[in-house]
N, CA, C and O of each residue as an XYZ file, in Angstrom:
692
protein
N      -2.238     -1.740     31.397
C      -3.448     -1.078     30.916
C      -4.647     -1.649     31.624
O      -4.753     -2.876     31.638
N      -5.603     -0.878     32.238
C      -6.796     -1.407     32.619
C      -8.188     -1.411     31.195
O      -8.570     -0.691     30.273
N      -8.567     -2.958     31.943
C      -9.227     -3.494     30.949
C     -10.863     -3.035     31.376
O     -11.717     -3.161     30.498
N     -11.172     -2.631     32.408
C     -12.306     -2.010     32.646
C     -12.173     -0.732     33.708
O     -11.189     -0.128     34.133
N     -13.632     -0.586     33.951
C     -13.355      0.986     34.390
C     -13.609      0.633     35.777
O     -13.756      1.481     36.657
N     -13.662     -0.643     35.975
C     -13.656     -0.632     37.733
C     -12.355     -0.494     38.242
O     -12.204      0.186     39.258
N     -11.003     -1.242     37.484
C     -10.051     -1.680     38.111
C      -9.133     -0.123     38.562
O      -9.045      0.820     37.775
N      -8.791     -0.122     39.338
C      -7.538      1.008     39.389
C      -6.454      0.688     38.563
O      -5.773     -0.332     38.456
N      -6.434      2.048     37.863
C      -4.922      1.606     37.053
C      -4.426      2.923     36.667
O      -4.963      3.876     37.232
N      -3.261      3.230     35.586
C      -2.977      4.465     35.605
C      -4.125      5.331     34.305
O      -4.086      4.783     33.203
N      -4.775      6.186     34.379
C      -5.430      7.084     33.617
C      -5.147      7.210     32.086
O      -3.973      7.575     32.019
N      -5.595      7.100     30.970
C      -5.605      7.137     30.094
C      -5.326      8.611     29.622
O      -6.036      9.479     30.128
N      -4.499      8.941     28.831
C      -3.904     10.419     28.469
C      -5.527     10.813     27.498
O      -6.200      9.888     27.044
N      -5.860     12.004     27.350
C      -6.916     12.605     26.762
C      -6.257     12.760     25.285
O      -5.172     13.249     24.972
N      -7.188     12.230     24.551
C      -6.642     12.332     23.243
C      -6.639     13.654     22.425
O      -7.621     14.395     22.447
N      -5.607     13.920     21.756
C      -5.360     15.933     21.592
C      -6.713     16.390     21.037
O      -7.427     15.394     20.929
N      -7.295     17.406     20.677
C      -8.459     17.609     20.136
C      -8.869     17.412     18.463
O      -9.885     17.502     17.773
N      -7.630     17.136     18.300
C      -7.244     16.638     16.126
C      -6.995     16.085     16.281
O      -6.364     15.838     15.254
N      -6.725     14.755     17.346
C      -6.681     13.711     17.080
C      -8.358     12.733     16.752
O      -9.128     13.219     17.580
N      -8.883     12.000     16.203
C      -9.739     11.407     16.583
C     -10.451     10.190     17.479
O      -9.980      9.072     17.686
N     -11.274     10.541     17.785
C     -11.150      8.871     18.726
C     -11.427      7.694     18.276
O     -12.048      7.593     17.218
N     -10.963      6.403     19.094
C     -11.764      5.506     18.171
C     -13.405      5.443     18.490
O     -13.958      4.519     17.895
N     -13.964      5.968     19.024
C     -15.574      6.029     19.084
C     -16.313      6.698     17.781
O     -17.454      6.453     17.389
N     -15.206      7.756     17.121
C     -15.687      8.301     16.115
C     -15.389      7.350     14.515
O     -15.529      7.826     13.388
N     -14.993      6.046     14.819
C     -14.811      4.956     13.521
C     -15.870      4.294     13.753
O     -16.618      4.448     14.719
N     -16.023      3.247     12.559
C     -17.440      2.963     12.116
C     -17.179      1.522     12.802
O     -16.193      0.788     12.736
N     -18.577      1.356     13.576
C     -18.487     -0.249     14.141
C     -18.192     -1.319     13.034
O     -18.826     -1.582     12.012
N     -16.870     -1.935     13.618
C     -16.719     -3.419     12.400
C     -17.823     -4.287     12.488
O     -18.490     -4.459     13.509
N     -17.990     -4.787     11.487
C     -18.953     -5.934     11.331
C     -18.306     -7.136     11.681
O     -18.959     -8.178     11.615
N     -17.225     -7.159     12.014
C     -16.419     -8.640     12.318
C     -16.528     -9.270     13.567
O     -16.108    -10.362     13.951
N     -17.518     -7.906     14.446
C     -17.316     -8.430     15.995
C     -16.261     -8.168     16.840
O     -16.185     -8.925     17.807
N     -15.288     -7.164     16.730
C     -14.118     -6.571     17.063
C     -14.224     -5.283     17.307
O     -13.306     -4.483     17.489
N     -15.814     -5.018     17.306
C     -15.624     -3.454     17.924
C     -15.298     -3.224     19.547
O     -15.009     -2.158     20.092
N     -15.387     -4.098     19.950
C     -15.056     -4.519     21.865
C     -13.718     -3.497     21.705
O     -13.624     -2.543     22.477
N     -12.600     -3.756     20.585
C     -11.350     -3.098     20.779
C     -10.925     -1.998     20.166
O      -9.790     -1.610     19.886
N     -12.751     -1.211     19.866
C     -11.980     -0.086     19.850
C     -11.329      1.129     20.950
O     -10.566      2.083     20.799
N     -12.051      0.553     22.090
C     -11.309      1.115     22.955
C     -10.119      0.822     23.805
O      -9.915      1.223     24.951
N      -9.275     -0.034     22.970
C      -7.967     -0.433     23.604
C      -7.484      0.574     23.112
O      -8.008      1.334     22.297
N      -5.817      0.661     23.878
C      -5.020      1.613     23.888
C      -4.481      1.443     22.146
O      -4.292      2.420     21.422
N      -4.311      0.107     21.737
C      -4.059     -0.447     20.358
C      -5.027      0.480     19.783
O      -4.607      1.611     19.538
N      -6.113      0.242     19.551
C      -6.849      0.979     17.987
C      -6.536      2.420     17.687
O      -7.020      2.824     16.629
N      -5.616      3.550     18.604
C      -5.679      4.486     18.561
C      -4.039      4.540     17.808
O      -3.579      5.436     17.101
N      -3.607      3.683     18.100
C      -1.785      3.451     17.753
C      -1.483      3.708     16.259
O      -1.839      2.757     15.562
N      -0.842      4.882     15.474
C      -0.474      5.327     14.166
C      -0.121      4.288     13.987
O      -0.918      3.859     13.153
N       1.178      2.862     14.399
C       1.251      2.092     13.711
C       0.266      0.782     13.399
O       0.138      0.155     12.347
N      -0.265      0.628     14.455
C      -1.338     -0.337     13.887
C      -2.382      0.170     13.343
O      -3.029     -0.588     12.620
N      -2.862      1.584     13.515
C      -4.011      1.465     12.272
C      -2.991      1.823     10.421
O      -3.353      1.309      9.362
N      -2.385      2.299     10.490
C      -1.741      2.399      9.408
C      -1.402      1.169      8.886
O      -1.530      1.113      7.663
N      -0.876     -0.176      9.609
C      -0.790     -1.595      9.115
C      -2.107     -2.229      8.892
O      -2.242     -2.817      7.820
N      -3.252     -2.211      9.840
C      -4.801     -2.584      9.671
C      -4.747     -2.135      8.116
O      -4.431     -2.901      7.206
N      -5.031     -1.050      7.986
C      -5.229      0.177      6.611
C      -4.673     -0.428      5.645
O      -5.438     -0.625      4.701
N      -3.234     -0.942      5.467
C      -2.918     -1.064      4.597
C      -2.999     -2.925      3.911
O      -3.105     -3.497      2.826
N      -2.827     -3.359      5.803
C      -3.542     -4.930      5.061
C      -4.731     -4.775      4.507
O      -4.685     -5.023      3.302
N      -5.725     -4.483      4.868
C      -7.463     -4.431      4.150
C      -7.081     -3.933      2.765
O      -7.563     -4.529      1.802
N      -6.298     -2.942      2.571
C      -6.828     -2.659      0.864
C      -5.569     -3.252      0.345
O      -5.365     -2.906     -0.819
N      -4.774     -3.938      0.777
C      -3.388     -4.632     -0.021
C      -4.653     -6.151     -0.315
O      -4.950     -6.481     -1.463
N      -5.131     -6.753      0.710
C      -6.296     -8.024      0.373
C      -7.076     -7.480      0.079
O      -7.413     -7.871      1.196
N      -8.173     -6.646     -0.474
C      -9.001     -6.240     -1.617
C      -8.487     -6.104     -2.716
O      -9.067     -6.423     -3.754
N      -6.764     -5.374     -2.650
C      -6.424     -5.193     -4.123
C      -6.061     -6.462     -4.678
O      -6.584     -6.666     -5.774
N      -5.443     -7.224     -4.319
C      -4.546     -8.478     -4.498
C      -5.928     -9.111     -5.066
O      -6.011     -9.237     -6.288
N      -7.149     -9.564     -4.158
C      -8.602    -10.348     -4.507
C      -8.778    -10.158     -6.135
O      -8.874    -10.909     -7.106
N      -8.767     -8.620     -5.876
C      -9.267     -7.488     -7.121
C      -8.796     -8.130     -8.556
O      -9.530     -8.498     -9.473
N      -6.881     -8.169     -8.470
C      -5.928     -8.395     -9.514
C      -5.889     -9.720     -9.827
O      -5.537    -10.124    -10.935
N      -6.426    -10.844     -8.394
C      -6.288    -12.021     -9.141
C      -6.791    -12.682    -10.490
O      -6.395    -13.803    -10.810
N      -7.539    -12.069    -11.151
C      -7.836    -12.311    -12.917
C      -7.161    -12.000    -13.399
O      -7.226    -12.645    -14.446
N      -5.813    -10.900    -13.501
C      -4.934    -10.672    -14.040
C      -3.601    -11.184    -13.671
O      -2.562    -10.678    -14.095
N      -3.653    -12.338    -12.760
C      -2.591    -12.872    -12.122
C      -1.757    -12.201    -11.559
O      -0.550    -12.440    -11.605
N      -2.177    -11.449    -11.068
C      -1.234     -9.928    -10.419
C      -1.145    -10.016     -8.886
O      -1.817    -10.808     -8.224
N      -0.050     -8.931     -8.251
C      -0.610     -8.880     -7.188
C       0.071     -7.127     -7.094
O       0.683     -6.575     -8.008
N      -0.198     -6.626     -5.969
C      -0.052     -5.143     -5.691
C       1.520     -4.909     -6.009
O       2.000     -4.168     -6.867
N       2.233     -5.800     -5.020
C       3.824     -6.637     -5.511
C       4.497     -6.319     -6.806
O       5.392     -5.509     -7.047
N       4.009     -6.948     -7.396
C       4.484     -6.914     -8.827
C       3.541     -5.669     -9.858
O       3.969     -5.218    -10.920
N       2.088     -5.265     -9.167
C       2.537     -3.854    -10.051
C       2.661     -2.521     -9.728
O       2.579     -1.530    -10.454
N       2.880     -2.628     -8.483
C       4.238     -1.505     -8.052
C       5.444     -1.792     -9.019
O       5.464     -0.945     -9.912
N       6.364     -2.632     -9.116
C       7.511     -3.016    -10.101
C       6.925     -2.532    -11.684
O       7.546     -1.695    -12.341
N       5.562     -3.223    -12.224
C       4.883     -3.000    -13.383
C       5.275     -1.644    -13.919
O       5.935     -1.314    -14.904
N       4.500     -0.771    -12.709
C       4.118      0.929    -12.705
C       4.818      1.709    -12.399
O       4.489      2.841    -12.047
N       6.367      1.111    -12.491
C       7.222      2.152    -11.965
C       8.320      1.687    -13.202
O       9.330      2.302    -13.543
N       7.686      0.142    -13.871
C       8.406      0.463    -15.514
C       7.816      1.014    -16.522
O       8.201      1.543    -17.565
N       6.506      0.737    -15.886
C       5.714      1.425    -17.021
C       5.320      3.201    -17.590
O       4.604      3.630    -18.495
N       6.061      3.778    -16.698
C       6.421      4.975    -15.738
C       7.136      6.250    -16.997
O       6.883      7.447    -17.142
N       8.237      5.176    -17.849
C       8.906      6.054    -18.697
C      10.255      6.111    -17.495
O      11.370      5.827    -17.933
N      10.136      6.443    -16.147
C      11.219      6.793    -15.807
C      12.503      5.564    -15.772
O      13.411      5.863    -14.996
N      12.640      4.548    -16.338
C      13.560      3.574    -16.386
C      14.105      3.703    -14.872
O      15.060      4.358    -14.456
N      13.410      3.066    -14.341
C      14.094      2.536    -12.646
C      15.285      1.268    -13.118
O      15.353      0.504    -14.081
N      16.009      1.469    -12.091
C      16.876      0.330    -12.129
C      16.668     -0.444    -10.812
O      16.223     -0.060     -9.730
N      17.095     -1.578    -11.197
C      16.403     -2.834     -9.696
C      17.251     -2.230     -8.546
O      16.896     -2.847     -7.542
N      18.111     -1.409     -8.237
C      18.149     -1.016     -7.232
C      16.892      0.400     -6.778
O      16.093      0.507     -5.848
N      17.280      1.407     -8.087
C      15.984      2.045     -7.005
C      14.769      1.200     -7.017
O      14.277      1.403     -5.907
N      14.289      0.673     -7.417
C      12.792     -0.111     -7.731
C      12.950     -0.592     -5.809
O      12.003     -0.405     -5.045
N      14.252     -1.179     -5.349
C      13.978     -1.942     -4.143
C      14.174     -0.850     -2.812
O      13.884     -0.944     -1.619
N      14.743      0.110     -3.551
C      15.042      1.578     -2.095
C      13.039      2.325     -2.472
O      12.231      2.600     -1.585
N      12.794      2.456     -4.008
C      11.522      3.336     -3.571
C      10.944      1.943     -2.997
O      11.146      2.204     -1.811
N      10.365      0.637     -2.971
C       8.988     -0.186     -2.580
C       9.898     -0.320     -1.235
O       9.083     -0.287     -0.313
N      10.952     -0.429     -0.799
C      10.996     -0.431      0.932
C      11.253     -2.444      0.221
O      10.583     -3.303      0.794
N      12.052     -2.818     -0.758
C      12.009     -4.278     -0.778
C      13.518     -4.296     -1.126
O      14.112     -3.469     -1.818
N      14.119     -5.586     -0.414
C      15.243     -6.270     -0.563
C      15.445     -6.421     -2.370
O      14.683     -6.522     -3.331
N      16.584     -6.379     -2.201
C      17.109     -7.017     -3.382
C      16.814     -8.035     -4.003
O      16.516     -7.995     -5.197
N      16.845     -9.183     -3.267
C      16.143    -10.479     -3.630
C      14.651    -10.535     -4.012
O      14.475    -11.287     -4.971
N      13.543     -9.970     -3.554
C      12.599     -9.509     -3.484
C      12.665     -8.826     -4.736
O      12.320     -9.582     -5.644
N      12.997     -7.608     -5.155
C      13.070     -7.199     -6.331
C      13.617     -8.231     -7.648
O      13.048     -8.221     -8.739
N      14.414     -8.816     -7.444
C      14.709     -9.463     -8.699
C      13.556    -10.451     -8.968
O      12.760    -10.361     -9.903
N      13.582    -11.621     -7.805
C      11.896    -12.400     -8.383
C      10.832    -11.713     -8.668
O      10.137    -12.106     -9.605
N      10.582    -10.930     -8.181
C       9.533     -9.691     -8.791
C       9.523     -9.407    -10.432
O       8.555     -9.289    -11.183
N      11.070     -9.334    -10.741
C      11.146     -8.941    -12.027
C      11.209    -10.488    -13.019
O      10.399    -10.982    -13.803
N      12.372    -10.862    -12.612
C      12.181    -12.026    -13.410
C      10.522    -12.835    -13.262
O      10.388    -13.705    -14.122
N       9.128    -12.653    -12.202
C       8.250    -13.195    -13.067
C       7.615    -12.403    -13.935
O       7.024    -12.985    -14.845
N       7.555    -10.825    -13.897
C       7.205     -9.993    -14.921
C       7.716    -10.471    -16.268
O       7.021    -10.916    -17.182
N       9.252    -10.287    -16.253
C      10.016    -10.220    -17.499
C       9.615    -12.017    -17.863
O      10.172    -12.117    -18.957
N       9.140    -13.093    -17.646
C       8.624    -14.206    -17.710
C       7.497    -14.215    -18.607
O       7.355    -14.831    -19.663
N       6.395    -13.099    -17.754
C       5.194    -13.234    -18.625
C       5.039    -11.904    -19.619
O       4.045    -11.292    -20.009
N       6.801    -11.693    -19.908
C       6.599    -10.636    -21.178
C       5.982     -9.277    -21.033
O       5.695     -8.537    -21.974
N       5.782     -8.990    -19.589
C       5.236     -7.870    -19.225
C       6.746     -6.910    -19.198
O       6.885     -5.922    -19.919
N       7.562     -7.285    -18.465
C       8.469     -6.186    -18.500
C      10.064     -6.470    -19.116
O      10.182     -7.695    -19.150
N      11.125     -5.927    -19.533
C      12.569     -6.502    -20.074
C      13.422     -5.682    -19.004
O      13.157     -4.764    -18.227
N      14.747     -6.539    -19.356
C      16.302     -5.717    -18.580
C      16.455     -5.036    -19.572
O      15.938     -5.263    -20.667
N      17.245     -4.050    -19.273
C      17.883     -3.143    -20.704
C      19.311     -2.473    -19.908
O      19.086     -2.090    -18.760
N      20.410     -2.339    -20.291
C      21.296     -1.548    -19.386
C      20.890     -0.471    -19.612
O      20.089      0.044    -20.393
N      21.909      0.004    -18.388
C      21.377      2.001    -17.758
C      22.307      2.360    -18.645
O      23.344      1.709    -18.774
N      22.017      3.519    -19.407
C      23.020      4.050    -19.990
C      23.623      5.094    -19.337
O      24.532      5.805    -19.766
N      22.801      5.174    -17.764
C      23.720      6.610    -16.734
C      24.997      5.392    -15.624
O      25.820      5.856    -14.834
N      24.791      3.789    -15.911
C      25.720      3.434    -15.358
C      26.065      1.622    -16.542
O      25.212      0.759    -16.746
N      26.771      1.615    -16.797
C      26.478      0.264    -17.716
C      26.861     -0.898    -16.473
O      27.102     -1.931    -17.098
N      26.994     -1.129    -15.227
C      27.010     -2.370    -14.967
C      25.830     -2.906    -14.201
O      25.616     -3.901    -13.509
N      24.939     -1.532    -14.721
C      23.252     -1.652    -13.874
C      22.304     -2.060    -15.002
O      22.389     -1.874    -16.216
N      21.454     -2.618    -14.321
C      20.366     -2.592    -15.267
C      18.672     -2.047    -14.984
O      18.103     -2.256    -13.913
N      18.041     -1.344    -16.123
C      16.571     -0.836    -16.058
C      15.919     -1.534    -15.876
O      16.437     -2.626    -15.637
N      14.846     -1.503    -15.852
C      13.374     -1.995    -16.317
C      11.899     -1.315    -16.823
O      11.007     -0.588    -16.385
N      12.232     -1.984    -17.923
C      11.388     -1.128    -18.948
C      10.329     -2.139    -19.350
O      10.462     -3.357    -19.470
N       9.167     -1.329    -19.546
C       7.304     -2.260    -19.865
C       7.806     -2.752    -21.173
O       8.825     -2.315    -21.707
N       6.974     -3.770    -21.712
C       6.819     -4.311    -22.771
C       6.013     -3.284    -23.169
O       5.822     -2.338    -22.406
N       5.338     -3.346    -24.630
C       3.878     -3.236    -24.816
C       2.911     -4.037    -24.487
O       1.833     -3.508    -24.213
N       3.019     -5.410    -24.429
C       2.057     -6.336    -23.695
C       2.075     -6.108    -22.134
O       1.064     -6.430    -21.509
N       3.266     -5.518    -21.389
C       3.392     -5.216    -20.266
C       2.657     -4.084    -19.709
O       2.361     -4.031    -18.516
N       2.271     -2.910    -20.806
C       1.965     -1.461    -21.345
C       0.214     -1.681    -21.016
O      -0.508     -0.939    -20.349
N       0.007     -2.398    -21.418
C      -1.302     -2.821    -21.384
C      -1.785     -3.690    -19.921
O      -2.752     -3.343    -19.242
N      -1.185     -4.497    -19.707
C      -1.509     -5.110    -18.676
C      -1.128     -3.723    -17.035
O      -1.543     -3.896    -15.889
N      -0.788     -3.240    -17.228
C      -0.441     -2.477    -16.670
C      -1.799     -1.417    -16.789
O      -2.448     -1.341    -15.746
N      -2.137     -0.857    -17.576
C      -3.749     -0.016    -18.006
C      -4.441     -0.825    -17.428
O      -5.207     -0.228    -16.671
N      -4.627     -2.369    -17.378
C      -6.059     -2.905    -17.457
C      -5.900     -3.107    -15.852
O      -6.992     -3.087    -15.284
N      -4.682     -3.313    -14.919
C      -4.324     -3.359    -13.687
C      -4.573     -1.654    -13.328
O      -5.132     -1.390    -12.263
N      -4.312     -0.966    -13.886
C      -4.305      0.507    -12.947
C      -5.673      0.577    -13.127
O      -5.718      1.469    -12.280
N      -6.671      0.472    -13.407
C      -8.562      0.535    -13.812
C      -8.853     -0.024    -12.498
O      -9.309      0.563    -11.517
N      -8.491     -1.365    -12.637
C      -8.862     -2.401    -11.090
C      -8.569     -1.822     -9.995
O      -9.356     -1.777     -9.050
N      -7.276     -1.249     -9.981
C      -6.848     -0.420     -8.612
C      -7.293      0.618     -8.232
O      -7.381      1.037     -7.078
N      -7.730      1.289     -9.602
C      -8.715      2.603     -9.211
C      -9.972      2.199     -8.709
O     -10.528      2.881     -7.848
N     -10.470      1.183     -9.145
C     -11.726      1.214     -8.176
C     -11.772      0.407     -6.787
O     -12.744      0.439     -6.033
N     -10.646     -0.289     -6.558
C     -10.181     -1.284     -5.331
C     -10.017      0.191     -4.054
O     -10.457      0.277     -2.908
N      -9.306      1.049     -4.778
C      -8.947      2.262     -4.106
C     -10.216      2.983     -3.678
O     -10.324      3.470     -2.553
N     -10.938      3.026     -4.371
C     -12.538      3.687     -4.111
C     -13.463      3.026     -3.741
O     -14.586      3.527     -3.670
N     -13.208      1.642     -3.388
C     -13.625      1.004     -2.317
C     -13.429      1.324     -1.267
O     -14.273      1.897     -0.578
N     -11.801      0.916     -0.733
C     -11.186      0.922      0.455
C     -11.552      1.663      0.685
O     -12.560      1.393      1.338
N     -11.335      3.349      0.531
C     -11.450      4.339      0.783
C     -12.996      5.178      0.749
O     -13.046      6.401      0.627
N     -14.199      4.331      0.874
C     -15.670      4.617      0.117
C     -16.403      5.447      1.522
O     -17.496      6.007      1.435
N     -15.329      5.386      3.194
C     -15.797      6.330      4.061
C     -15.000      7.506      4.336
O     -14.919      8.052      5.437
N     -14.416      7.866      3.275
C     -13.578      8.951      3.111
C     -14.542     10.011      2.222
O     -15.299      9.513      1.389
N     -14.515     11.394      2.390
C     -14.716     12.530      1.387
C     -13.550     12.618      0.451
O     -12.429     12.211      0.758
N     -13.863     13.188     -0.755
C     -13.055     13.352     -2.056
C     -11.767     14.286     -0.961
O     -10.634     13.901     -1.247
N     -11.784     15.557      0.355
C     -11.320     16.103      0.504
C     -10.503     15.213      1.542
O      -9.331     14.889      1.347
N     -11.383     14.782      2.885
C     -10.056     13.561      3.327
C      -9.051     12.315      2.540
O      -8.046     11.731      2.945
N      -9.669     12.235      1.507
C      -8.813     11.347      0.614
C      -7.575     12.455      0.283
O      -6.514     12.291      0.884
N      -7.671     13.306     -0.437
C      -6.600     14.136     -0.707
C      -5.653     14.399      0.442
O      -4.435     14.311      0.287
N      -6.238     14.738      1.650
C      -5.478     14.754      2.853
C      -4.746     13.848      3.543
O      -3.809     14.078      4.308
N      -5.384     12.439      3.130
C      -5.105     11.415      3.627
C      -4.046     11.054      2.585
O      -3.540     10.001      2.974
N      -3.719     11.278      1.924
C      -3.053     10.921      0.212
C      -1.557     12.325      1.066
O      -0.432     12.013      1.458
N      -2.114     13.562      1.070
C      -0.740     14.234      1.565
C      -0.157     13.977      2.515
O       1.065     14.039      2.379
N      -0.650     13.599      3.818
C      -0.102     12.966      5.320
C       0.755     11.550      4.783
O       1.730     11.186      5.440
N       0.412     10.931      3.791
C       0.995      9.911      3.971
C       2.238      9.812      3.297
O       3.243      9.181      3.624
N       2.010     10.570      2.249
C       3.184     10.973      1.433
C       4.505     11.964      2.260
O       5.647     12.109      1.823
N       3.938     12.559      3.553
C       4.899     13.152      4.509
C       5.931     11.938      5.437
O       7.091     12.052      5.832
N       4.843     10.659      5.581
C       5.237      9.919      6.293
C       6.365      9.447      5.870
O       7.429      9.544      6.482
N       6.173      8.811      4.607
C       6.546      7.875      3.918
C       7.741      8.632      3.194
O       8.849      8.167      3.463
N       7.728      9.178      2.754
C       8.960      9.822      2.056
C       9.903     11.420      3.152
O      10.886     11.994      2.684
């Protein structure tokens, strides 16, 4: 890749016309706007990882009064859900290991936020189902995230948020 426009090198592909450029993102304040014109800032996977570290460390900042982290209430909100996940789907939907899922649960089910219960669609599995103290902590965590979310997201329109909310849900699932 050429690093300036003197050097000869091979031509930079024209970016499609829906795609955006990075000239059209907002200068960082960190002193890192030098790269928005690397071939990197334009890359689906690194801005999608950028994206999701910044509001995973705002949310996490956000939850630390509730001793939380995004981690554990993904697990929370998917017992708190009604739909009784079992620790295997809990670790196929978050994209997390097995191991990963169980410490997840056992510190929930610790601080009384969430219990095991067997599946009654398989008995050698087990659910996870909210407490009511879990029920709650879970409300007072989804409030925080709603506005952590309307942070992150505070140079978005109500209509690119929705869009940005359907593209990703194409990705991802």
């Amino acid at each position: 890749m050429s690093t300036s426009t003197d050097q000869a090198g091979p031509e930079r592909p024209a970016a499609p016309e829906d795609t955006p450029s990075a000239a059209s993102a907002p200068e960082p304040t960190d002193g890192t706007g030098r790269f928005l014109d690397s071939d990197l800032a334009l890359q689906v996977h690194f801005l999608t990882s950028r994206a999701r570290g910044r509001g995973i460390s705002h949310a996490n900042r956000e939850l630390e009064g509730l001793d939380l982290k995004v981690r554990q209430f993904s697990v929370l909100s998917l017992a708190a859900s009604g739909m009784n996940p079992s620790q295997r789907e809990l670790g196929e939907f978050l994209s997390l290991d097995p191991s990963q899922i169980v410490a997840l649960v056992d510190n929930l089910e610790k601080r009384g936020a969430v219990r095991r219960e067997t599946d009654p669609r398989d008995r050698r599995s087990k659910i996870i189902v909210a407490t009511e103290p879990g029920q709650a902590l879970h409300a007072r965590a989804l409030a925080i995230l709603t506005d952590s979310e309307d942070y992150t997201l505070s140079t978005l329109s109500p209509r690119e948020r929705k869009q940005l909310r359907s593209l990703l849900l194409k990705i991802a699932f």
